[in-house]
Each structure stands twice: as C-alpha cells, then as structure tokens.
VMD Tcl script that builds the backbone (N, CA, C; Angstrom):
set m [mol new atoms 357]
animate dup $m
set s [atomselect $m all]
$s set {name element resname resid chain x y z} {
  {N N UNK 1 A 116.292 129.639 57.077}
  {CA C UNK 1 A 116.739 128.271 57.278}
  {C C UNK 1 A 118.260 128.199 57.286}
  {N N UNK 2 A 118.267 129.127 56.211}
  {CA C UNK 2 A 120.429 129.016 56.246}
  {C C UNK 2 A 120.944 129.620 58.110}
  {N N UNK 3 A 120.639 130.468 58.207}
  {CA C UNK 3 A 121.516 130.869 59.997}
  {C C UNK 3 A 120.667 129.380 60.842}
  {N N UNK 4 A 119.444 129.000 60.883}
  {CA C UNK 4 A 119.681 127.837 61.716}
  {C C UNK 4 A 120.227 126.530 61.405}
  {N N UNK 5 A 120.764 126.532 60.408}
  {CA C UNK 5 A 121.949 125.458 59.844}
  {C C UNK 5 A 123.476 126.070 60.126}
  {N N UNK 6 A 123.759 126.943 60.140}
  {CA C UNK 6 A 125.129 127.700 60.309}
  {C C UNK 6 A 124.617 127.735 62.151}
  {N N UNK 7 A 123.889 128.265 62.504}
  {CA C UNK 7 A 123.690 128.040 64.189}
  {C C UNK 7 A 124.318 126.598 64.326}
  {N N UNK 8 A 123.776 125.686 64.125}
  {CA C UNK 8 A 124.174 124.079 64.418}
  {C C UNK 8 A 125.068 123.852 63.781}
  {N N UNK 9 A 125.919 123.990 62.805}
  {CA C UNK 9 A 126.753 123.883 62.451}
  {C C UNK 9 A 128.597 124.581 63.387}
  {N N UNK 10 A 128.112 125.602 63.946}
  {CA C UNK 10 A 128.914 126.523 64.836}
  {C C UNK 10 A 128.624 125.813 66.124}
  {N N UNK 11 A 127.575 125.501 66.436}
  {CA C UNK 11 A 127.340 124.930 67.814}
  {C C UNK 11 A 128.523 123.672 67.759}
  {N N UNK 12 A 128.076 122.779 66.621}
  {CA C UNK 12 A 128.988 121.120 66.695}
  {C C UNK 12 A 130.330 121.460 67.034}
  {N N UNK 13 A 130.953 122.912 65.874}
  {CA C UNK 13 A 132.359 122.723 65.713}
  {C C UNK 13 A 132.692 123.486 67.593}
  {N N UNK 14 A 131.846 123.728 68.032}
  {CA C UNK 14 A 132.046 123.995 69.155}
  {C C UNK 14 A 132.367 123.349 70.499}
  {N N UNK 15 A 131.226 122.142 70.379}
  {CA C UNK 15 A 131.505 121.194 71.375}
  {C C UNK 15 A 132.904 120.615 70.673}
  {N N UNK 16 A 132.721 120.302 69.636}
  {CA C UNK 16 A 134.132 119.295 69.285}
  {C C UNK 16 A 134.997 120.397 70.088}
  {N N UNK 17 A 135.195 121.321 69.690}
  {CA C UNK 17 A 136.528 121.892 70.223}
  {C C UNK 17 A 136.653 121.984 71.775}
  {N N UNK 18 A 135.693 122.220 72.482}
  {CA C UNK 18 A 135.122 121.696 73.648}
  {C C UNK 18 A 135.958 120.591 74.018}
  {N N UNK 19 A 135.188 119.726 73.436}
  {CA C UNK 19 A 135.791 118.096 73.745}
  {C C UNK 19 A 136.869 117.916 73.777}
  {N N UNK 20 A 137.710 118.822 72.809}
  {CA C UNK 20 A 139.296 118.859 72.605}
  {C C UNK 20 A 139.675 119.160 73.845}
  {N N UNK 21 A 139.435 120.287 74.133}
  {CA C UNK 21 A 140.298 121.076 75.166}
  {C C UNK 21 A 139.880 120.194 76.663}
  {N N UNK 22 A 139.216 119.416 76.898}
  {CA C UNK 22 A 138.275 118.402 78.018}
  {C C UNK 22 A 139.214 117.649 78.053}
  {N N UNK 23 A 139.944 116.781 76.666}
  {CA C UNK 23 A 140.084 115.773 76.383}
  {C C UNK 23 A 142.302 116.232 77.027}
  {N N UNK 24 A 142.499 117.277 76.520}
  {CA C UNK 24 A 143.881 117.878 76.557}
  {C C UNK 24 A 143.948 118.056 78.167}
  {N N UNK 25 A 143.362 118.774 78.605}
  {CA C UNK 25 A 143.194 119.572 79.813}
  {C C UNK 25 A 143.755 118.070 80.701}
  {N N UNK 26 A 142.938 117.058 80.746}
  {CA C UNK 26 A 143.215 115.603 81.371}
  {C C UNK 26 A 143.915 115.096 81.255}
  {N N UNK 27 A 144.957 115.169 80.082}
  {CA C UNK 27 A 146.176 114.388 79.490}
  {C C UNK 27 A 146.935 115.042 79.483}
  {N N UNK 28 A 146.926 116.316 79.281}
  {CA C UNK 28 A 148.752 116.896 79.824}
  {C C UNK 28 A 148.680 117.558 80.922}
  {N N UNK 29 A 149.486 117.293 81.490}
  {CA C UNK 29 A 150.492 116.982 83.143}
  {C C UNK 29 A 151.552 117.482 82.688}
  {N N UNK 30 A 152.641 118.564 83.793}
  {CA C UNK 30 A 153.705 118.650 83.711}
  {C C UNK 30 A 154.422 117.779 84.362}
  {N N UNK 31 A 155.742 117.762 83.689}
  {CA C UNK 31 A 156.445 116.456 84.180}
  {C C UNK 31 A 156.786 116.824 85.588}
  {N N UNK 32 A 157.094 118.100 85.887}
  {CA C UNK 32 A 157.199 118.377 87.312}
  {C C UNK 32 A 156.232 118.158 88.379}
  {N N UNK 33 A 155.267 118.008 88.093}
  {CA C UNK 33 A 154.440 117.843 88.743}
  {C C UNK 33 A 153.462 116.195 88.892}
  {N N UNK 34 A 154.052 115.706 88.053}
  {CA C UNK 34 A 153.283 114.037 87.846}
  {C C UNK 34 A 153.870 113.604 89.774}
  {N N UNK 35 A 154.659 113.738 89.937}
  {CA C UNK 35 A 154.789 112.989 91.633}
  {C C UNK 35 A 153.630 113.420 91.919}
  {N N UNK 36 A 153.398 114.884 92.309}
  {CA C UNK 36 A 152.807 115.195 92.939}
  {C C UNK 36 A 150.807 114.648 92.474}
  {N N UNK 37 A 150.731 114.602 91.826}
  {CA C UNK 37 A 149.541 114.511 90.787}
  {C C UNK 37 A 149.344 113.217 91.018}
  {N N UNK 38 A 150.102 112.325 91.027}
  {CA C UNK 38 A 150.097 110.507 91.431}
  {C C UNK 38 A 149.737 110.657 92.914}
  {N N UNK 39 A 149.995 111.491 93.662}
  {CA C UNK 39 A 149.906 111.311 95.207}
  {C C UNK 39 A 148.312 112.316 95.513}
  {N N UNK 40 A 148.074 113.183 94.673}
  {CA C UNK 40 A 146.629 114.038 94.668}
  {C C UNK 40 A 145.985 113.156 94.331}
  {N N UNK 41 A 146.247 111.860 93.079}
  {CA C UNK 41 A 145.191 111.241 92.649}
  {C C UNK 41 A 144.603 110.154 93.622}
  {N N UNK 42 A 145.960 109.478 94.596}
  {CA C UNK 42 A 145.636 108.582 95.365}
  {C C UNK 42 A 144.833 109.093 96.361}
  {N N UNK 43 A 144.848 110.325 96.859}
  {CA C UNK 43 A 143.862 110.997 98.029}
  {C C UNK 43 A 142.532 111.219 97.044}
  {N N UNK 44 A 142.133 111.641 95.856}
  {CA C UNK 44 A 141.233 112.238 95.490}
  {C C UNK 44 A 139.848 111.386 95.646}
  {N N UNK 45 A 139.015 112.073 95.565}
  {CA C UNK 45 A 137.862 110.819 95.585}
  {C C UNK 45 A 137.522 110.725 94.071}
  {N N UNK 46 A 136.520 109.641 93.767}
  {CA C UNK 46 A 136.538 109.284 92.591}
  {C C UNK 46 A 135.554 110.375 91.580}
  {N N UNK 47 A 135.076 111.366 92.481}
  {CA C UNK 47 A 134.206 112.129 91.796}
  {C C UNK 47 A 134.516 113.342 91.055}
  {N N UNK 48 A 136.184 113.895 91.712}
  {CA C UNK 48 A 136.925 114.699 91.256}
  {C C UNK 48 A 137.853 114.359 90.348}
  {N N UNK 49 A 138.027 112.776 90.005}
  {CA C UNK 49 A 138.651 112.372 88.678}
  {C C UNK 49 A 138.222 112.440 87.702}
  {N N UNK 50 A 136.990 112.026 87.636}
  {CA C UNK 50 A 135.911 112.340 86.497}
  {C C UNK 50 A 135.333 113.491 86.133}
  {N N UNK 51 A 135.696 114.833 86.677}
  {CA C UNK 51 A 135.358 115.995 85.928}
  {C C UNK 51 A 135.612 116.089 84.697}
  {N N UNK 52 A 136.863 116.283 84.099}
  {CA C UNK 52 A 136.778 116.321 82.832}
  {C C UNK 52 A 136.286 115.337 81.778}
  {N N UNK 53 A 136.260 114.043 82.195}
  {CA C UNK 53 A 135.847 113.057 81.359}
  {C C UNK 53 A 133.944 113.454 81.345}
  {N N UNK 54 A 133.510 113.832 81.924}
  {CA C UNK 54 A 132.297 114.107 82.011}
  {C C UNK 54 A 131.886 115.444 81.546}
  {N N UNK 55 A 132.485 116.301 81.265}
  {CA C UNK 55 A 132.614 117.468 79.797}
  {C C UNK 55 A 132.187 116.678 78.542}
  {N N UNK 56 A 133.369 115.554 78.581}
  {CA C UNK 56 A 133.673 114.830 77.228}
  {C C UNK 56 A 132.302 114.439 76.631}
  {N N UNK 57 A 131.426 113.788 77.818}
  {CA C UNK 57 A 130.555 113.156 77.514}
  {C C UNK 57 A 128.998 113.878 77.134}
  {N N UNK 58 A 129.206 115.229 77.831}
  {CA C UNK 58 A 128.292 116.126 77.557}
  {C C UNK 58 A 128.598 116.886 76.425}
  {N N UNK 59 A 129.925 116.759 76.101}
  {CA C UNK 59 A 129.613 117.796 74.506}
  {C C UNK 59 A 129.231 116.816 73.970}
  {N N UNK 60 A 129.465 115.276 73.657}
  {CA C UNK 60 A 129.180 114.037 72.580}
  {C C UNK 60 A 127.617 114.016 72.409}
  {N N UNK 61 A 127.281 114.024 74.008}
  {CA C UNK 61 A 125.692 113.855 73.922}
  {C C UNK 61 A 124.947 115.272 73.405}
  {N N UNK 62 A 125.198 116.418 73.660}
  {CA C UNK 62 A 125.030 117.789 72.781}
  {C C UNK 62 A 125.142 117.465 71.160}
  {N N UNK 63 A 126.169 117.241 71.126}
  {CA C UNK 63 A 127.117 117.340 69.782}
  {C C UNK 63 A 125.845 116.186 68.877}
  {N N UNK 64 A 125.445 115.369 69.486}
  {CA C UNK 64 A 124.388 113.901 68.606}
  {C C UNK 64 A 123.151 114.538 68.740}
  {N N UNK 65 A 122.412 115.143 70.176}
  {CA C UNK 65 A 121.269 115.888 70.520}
  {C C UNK 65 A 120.785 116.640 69.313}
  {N N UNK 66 A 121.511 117.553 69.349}
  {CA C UNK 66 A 121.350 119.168 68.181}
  {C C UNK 66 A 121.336 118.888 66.907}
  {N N UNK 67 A 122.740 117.682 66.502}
  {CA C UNK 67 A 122.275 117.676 65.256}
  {C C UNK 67 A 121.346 116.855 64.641}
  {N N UNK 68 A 120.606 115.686 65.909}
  {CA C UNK 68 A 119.377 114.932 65.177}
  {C C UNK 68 A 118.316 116.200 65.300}
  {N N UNK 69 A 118.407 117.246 65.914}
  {CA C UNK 69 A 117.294 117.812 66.396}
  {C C UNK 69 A 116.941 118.812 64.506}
  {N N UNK 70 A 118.415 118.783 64.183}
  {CA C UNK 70 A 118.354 119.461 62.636}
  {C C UNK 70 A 118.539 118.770 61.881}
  {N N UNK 71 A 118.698 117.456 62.373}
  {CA C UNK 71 A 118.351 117.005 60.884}
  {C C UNK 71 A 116.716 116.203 60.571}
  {N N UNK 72 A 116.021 116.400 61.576}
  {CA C UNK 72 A 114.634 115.954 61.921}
  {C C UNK 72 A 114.204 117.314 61.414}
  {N N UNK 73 A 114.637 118.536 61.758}
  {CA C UNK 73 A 113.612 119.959 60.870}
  {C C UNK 73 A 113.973 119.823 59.516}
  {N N UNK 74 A 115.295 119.337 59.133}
  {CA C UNK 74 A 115.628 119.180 57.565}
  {C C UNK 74 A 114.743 118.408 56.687}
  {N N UNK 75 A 114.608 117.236 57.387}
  {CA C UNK 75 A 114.066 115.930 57.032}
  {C C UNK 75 A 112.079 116.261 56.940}
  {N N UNK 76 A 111.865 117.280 57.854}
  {CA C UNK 76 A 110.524 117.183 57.648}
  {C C UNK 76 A 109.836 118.139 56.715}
  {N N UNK 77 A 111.106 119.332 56.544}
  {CA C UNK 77 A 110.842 120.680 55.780}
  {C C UNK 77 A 111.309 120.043 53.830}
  {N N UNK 78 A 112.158 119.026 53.503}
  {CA C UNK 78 A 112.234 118.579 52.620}
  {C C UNK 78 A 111.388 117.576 51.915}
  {N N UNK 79 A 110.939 116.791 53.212}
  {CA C UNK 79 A 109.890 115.471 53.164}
  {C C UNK 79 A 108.518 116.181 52.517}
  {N N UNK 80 A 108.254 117.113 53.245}
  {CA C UNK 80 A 106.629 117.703 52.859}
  {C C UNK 80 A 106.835 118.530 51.275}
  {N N UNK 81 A 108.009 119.184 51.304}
  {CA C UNK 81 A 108.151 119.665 49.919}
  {C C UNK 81 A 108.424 118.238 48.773}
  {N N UNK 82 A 108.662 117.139 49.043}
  {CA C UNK 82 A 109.025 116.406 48.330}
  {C C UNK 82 A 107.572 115.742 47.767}
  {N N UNK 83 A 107.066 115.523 49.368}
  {CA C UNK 83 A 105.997 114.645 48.760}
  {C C UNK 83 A 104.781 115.751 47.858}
  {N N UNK 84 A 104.641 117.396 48.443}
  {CA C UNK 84 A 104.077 117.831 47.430}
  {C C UNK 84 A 104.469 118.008 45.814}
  {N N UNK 85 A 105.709 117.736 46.201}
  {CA C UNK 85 A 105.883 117.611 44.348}
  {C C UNK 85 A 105.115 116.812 43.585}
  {N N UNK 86 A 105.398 115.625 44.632}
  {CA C UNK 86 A 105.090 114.341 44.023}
  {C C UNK 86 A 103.465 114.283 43.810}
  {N N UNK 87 A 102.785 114.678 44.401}
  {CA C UNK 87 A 101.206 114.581 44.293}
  {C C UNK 87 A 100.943 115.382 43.080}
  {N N UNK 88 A 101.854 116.405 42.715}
  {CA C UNK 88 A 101.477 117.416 41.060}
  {C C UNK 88 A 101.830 116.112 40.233}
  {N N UNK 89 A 103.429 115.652 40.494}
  {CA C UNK 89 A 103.930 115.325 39.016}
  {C C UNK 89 A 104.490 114.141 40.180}
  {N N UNK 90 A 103.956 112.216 38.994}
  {CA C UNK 90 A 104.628 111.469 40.453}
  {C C UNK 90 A 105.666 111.329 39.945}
  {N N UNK 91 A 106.617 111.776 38.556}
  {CA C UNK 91 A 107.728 111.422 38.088}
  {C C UNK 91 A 108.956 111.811 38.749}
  {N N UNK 92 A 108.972 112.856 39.704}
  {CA C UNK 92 A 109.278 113.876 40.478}
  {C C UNK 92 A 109.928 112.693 42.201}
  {N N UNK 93 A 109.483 111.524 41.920}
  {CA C UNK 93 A 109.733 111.061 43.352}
  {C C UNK 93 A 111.317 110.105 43.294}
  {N N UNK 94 A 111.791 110.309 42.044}
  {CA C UNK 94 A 113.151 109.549 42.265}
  {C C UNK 94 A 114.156 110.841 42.332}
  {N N UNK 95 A 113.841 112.027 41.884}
  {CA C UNK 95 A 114.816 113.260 42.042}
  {C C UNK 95 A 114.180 113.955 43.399}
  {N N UNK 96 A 113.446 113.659 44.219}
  {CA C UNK 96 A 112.984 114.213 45.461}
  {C C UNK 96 A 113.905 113.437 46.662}
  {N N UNK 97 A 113.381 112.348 46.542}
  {CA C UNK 97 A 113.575 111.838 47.788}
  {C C UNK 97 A 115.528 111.342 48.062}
  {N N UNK 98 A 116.159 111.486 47.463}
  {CA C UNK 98 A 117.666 111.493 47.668}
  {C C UNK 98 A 118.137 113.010 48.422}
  {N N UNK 99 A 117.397 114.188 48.649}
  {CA C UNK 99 A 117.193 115.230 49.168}
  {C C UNK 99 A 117.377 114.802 50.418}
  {N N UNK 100 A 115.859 113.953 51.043}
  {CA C UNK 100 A 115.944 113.298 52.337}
  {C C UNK 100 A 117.088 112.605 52.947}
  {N N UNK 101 A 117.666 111.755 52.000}
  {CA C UNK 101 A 118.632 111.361 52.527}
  {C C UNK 101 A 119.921 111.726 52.850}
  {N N UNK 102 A 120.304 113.067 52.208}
  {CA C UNK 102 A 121.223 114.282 52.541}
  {C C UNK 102 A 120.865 114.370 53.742}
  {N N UNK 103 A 119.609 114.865 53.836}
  {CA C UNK 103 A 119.241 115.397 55.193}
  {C C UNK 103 A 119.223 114.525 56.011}
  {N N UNK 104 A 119.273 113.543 56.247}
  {CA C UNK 104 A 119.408 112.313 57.703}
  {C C UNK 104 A 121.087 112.365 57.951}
  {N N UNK 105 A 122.185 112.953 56.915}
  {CA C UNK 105 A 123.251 112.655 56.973}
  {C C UNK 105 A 123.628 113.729 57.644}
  {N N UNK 106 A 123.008 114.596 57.971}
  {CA C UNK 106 A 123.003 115.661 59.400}
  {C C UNK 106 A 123.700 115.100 60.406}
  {N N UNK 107 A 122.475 113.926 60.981}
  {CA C UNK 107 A 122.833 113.332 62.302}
  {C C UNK 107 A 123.777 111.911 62.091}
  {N N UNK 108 A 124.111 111.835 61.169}
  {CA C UNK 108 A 125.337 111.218 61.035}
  {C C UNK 108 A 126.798 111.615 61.091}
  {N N UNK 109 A 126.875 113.098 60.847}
  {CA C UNK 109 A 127.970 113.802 61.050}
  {C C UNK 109 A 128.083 114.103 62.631}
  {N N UNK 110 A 126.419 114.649 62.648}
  {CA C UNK 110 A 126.631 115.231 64.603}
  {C C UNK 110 A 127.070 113.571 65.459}
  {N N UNK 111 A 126.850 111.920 65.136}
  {CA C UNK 111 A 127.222 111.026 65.643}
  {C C UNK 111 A 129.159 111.204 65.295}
  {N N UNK 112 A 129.268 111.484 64.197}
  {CA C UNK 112 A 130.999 110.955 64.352}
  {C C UNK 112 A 131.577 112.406 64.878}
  {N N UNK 113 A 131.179 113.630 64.879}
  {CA C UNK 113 A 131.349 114.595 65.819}
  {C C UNK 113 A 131.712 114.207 67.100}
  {N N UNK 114 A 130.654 113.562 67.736}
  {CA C UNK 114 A 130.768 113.164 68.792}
  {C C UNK 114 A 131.661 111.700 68.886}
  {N N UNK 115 A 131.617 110.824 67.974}
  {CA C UNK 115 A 133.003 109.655 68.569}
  {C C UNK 115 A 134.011 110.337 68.535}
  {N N UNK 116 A 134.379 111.172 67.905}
  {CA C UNK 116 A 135.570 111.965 67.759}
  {C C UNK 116 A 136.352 112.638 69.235}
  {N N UNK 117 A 134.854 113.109 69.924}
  {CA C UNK 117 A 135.319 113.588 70.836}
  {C C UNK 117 A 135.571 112.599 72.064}
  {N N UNK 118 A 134.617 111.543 72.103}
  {CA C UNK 118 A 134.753 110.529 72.964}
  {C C UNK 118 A 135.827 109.928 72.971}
  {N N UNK 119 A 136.689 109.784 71.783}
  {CA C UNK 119 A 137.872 109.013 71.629}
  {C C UNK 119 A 139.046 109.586 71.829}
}
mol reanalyze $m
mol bondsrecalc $m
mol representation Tube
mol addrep $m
C-alpha cells in the first residue's frame, strides 16, 4: 500500500511541476522577440494559442482524477477495517472513523494541487 501512495504522491508532484513549466513556457517571452510574437499571434489561429493552456488543464484534471482515485482505495481499505473493528468492539467507532476522514483529505490535496496549477 505504501509504493501505491508514494506512486500518487510522485505522480501529483509531477503534474504540478508539469503545470509549472505549461504555465512558464506561455508567460515568458523574450523581450526581443514580443514584436514579433504580437504579429505571430495576430496570424495564429485560435487553436495554436491554446496549446499550452490546455497542458494546464490536463495536468489539473489528472492531478484531481488520481488522487480521488486514491483516496477512494484509502477510504474503502480503512472503511472495511474500521467497520470490522467495530462489529468485535462498538467502542472502537469514535477512534476508527477519523481514519476515514484523513483519507478523503487525499482528494482534497489532489483538488488544491490542481487550483494551483490552474492559477
């Protein structure tokens, strides 16, 4: 279970950095070259402007994808151990289930992963 948490974990910091370099690649221009780049942009069609912004949007949607996808195996591999506790001993269900909610905070990280990169 630990390497497919370090897998997704390496994957996220991946797209983010991804996203970085998507996000850079589009925004710096040499100054020598902005004439020219203002006059490429006015010929370009609109489908070749949006390349990089459309990286952006595929690591975000990756980056939210993968990590609900682990935090749904977290959530179900903790859930079933939780609730068998609970069927031995039911005293067991206020120190179980805060487990779960670690684990949903998976895909809360893979969401601001991804605004991060969107922004």
């Amino acid at each position: 279970m630990n390497k497919k948490i370090m897998l997704v974990a390496a994957l996220l910091t991946g797209f983010a950095l991804f996203g970085a370099i998507a996000q850079d690649a589009n925004e710096a221009q040499p100054v020598s070259q902005t004439t020219q780049v203002a006059q490429n942009n006015a010929e370009a069609s609109p489908a070749e402007k949006t390349d990089s912004s459309a990286f952006k949007y595929i690591a975000a949607g990756l980056a939210v994808g993968l990590a609900c996808i682990a935090g749904g195996m977290a959530v179900g591999k903790i859930g079933a151990a939780a609730m068998g506790a609970m069927s031995e001993n039911a005293e067991l269900s206020g120190k179980a289930l805060p487990f779960v909610g670690l684990a949903e905070g998976i895909c809360l990280w893979g969401f601001l992963v991804a605004l991060l990169i969107i922004l």
